[in-house]
C-alpha positions as CSV (number, residue, x, y, z in Angstrom):
1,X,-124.8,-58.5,349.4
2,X,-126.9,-57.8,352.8
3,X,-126.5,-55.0,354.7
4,X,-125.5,-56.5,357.4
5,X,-122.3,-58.4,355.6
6,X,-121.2,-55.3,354.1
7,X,-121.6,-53.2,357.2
8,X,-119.5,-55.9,359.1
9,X,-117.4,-56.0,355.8
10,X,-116.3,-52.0,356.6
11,X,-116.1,-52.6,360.5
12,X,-113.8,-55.3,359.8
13,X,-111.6,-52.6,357.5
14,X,-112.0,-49.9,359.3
15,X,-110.7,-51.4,362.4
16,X,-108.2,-52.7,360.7
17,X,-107.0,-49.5,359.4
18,X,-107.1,-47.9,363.1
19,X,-105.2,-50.8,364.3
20,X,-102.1,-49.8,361.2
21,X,-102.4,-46.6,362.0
22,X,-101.9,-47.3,366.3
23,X,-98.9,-49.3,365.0
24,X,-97.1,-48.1,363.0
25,X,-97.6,-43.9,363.7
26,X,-97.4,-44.7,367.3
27,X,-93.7,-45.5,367.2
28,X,-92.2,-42.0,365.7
29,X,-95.3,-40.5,367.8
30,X,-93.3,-42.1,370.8
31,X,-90.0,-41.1,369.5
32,X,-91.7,-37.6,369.4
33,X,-92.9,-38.2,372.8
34,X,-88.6,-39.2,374.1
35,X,-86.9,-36.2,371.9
36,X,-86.7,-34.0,374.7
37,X,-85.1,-37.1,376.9
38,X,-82.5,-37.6,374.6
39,X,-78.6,-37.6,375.5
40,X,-77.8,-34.6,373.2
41,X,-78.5,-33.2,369.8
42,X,-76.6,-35.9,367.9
43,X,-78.7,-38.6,369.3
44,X,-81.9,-36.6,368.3
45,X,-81.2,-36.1,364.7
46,X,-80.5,-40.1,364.8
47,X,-84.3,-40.4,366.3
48,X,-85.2,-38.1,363.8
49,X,-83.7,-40.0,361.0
50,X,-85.2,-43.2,361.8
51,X,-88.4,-42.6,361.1
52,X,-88.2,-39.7,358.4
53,X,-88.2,-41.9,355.5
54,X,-92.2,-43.4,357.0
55,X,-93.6,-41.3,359.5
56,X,-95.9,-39.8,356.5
57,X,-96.6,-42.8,354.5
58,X,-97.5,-44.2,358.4
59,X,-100.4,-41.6,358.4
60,X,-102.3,-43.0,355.3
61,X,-104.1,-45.4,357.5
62,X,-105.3,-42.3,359.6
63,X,-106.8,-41.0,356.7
64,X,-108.2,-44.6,355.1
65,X,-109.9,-45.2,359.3
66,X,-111.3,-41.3,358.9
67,X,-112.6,-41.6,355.3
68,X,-113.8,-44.8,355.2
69,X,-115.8,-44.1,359.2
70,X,-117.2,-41.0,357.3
71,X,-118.6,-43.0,354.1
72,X,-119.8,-46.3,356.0
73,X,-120.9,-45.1,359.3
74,X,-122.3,-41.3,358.6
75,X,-124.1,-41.6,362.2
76,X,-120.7,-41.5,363.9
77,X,-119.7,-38.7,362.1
78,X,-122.9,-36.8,363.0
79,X,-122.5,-38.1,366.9
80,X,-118.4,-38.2,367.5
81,X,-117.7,-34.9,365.7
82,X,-119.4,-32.7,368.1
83,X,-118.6,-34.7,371.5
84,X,-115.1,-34.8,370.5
85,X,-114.6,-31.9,368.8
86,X,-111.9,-30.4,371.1
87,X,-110.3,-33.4,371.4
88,X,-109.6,-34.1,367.3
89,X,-108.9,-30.5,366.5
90,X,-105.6,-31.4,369.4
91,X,-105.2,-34.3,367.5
92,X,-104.6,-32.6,364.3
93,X,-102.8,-29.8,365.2
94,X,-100.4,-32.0,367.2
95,X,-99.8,-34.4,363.8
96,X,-99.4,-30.8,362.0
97,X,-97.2,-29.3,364.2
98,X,-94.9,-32.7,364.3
99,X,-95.3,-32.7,360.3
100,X,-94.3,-29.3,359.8
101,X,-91.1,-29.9,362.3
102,X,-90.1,-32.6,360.3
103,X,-89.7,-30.6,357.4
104,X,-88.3,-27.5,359.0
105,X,-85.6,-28.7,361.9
106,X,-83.1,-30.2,359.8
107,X,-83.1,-26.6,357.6
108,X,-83.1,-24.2,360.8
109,X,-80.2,-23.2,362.8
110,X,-80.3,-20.9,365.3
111,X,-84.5,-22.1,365.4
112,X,-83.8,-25.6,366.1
113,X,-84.5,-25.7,369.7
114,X,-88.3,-24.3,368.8
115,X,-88.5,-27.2,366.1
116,X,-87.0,-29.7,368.6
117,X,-90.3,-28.6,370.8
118,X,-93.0,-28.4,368.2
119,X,-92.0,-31.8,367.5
120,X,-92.1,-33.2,371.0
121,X,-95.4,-30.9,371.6
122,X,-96.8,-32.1,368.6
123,X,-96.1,-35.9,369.4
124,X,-97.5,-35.5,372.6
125,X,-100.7,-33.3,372.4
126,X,-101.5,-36.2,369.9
127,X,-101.1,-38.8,371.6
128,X,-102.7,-37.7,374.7
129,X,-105.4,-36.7,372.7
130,X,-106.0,-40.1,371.2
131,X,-105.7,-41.9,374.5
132,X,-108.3,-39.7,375.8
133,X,-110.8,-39.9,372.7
134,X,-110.2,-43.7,373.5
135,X,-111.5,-43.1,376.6
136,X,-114.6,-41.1,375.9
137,X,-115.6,-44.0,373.4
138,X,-115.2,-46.7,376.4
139,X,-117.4,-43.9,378.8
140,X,-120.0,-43.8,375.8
141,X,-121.5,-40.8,374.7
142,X,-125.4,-39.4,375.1
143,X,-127.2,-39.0,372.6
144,X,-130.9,-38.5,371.4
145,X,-132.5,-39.0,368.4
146,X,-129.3,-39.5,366.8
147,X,-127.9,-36.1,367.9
148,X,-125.2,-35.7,370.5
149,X,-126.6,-33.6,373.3
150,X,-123.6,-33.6,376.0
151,X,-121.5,-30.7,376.9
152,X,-118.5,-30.0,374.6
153,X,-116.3,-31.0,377.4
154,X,-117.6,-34.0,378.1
155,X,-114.7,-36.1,376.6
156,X,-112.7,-35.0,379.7
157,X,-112.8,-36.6,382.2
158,X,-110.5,-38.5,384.8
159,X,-110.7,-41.8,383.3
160,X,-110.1,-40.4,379.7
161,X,-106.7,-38.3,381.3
162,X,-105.8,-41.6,382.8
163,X,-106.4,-43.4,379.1
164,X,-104.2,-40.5,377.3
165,X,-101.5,-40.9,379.6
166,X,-101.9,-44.4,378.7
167,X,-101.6,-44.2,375.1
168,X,-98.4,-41.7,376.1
169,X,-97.0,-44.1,377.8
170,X,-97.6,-47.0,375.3
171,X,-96.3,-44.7,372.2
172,X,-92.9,-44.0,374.5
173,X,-92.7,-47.8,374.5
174,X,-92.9,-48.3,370.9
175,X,-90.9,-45.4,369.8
176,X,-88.1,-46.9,372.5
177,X,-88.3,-50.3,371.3
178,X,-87.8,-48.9,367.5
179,X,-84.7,-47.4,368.8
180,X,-83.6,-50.5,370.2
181,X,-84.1,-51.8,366.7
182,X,-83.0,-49.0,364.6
183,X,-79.9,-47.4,366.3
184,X,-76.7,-48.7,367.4
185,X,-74.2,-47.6,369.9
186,X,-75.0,-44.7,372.8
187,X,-78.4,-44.1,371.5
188,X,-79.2,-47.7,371.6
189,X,-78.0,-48.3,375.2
190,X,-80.0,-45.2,376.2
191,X,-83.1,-46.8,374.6
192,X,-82.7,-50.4,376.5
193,X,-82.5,-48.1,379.6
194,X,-85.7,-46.8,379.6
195,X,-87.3,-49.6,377.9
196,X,-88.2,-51.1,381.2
197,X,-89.4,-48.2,383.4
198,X,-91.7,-47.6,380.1
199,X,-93.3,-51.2,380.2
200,X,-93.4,-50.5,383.9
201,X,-95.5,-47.3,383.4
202,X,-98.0,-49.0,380.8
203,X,-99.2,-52.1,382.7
204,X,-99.4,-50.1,385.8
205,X,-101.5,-47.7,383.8
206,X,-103.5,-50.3,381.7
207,X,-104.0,-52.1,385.1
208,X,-105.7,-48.9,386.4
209,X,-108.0,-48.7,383.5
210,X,-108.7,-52.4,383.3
211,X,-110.0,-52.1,386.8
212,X,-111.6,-48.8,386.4
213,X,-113.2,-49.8,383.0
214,X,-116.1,-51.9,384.5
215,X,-116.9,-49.1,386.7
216,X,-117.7,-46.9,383.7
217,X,-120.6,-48.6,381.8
218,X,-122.8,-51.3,382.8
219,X,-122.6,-52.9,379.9
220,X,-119.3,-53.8,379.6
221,X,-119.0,-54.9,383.1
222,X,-121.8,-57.5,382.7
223,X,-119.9,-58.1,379.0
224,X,-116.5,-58.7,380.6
225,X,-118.1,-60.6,383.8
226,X,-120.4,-63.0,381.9
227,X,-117.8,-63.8,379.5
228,X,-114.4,-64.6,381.5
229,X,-114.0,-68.0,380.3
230,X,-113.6,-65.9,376.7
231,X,-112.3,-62.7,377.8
232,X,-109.4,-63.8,380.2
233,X,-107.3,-64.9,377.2
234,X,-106.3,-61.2,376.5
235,X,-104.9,-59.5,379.6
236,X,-103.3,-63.3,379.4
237,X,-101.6,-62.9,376.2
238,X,-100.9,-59.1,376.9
239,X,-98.3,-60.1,380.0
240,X,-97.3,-62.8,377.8
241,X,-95.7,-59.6,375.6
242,X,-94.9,-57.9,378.4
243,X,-93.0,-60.7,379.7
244,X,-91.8,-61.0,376.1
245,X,-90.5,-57.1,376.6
246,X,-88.8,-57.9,379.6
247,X,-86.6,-60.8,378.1
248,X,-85.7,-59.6,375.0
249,X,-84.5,-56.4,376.8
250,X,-82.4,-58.5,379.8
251,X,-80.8,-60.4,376.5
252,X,-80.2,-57.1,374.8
253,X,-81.7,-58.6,371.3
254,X,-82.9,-55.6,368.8
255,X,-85.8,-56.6,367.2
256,X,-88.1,-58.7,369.5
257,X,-88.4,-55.7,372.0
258,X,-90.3,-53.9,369.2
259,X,-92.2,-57.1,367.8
260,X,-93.4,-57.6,371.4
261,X,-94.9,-54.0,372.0
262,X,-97.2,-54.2,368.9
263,X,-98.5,-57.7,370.1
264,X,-99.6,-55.8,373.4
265,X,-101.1,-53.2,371.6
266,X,-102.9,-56.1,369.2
267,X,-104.6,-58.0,372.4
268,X,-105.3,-54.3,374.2
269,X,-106.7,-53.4,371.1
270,X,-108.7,-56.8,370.9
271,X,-109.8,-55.9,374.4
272,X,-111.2,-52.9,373.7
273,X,-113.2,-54.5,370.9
274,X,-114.6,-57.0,372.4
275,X,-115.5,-54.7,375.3
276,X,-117.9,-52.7,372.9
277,X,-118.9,-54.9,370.1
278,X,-121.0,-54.1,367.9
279,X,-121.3,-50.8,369.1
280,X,-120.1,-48.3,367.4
281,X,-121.9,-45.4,369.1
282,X,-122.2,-46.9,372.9
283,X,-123.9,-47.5,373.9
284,X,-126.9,-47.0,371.6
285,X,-126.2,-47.5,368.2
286,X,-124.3,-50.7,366.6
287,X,-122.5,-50.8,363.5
288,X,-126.0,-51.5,362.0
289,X,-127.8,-49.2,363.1
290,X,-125.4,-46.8,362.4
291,X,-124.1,-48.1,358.7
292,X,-124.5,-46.3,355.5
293,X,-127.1,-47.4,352.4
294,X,-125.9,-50.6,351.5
295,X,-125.1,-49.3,347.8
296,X,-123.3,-46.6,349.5
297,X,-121.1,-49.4,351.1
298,X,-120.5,-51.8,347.9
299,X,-119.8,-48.2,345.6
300,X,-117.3,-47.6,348.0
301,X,-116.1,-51.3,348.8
302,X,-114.8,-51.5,345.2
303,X,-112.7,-48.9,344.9
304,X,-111.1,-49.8,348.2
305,X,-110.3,-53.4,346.7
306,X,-107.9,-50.9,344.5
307,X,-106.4,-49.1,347.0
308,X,-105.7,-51.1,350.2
309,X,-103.3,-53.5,348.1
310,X,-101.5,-50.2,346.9
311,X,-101.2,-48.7,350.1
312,X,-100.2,-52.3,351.6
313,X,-97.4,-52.6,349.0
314,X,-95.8,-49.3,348.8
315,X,-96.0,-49.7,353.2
316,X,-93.6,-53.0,352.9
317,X,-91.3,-51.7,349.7
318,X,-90.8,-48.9,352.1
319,X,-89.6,-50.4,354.9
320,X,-87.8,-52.6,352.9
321,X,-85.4,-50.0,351.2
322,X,-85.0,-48.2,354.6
323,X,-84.8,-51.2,356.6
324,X,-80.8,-51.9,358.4
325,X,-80.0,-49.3,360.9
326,X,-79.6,-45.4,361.1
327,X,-76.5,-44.3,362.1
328,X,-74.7,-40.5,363.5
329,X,-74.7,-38.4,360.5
330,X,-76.8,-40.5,357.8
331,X,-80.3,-39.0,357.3
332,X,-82.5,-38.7,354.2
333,X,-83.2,-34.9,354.3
């Protein structure tokens, strides 16, 4: 095989992995993000319990998008690392601190209130943080000779605080809508409260960025303005969700809420794609220019052949065992 089929071959995965990952790790990110707005204590070891038995399986596809950016796409490594630095390392420390809260809240008595906050820190400091690395990929990076030579703060700016509080927003939404679909009772009614003021705050937001966006780069202004008769099918199908969102809320149904937040986060996703494509490192360098050797990229294609149908089946048998609804005083710790 060509370079240039395997290198779109591992964009195609890759991006498929980030898009998992957005999914379903945004959700108990966003119930991270409500845990300090919840009615009481009761209703927080609920929110806790719904996503215990998945939030870590949910971060595989974290680590698959990571690994498999490092082996096909060294260039991004050598480029994103030291832009972004700050901005990962308050990624990971967030997803640690929420890990380790997980583990210690349910044991601690006297404590809990401190575990109660690492875990809504830790869901928030990452989420923000991935919003605003988001951000600092749509503002492009500069580079020379292959070597990042912006300032280490670089990554924050304005527009990337305005994406983070995006993606804080859109996590909130999906962790709400899982709670929709996963609680029952006074928890449940809190959710479909704040469901709408949510979706409220996240098109308002993603409006802000979709107008600021073409501001930002040349590029993709002339890439969204040349291309409408293409383009305007997203933000099209994104109010299609939101309207979506809205309904299913007004007719107090469980699941569609939730269904309808990951298709806005699908055709914002889209957007963002189709925004950039094919760079990888904009605006410079494009997934070729930036791909591995191409036996680098079939060594490594194989083994994945293995492992994404693993990953993919022990996901669904997952949910599948734990699937029904978490009620007061059931949890899996």
């Amino acid at each position: 095989m060509e370079m240039f089929d395997l290198a779109l071959i591992w964009a195609f995965i890759i991006g498929f992995g980030i898009i998992m990952y957005v999914l379903m790790d945004g959700f108990d990110l966003g119930v991270g993000i409500l845990f300090p707005f919840a009615p009481n204590e009761e209703a927080r070891d609920t929110m806790m319990n719904s996503v215990a038995p998945v939030w870590d399986g949910n971060e595989t596809w974290l680590v698959l998008g990571g690994a498999g950016l490092l082996a096909a796409f060294p260039l991004v490594y050598t480029i994103f690392l030291p832009a972004l630095y700050i901005g990962v390392f308050l990624l990971l420390a967030g997803l640690i601190f929420r890990g380790v809260a997980f583990e210690f809240r349910f044991k601690a008595r006297t404590s809990r209130y401190l575990w109660n906050w690492a875990f809504a820190g830790g869901s928030t400091v990452a989420s923000f943080a991935q919003g605003a690395v988001v951000g600092a990929y749509i503002q492009g990076f500069e580079t020379a000779n292959g070597v990042y030579v912006g300032g280490a703060l670089d990554w924050l700016t304005p527009f990337t605080v305005l994406t983070g509080l995006g993606m804080l927003a859109g996590y909130a939404l999906l962790g709400s809508t899982w709670l929709i679909m996963k609680t029952e009772g006074h928890l449940q009614a809190w959710a479909y409260r704040i469901t709408l003021p949510l979706l409220a705050a996240v098109l308002v937001i993603f409006g802000i960025i979709s107008v600021w966006t073409p501001f930002v780069d040349d590029m993709v202004r002339e890439r969204w303005f040349s291309n409408l008769s293409i383009i305007w099918v997203l933000p099209v199908l994104t109010l299609i969700c939101a309207f979506q969102i809205y309904r299913a809320v007004r007719n107090r149904f469980e699941g569609m809420p939730f269904v309808a937040t990951m298709g806005l986060f699908i055709t914002t996703y889209l957007g963002l794609v189709v925004s950039r494509w094919p760079y990888v490192v904009p605006p410079d360098y494009t997934l070729w220019e930036a791909a591995a050797a191409p036996e680098s990229h079939l060594f490594l294609l194989l083994g994945l052949l293995f492992v994404i149908p693993i990953v993919l089946t022990y996901t669904a048998w997952t949910y599948w065992v734990f699937r029904g609804k978490v009620r007061a005083g059931e949890g899996y710790h």
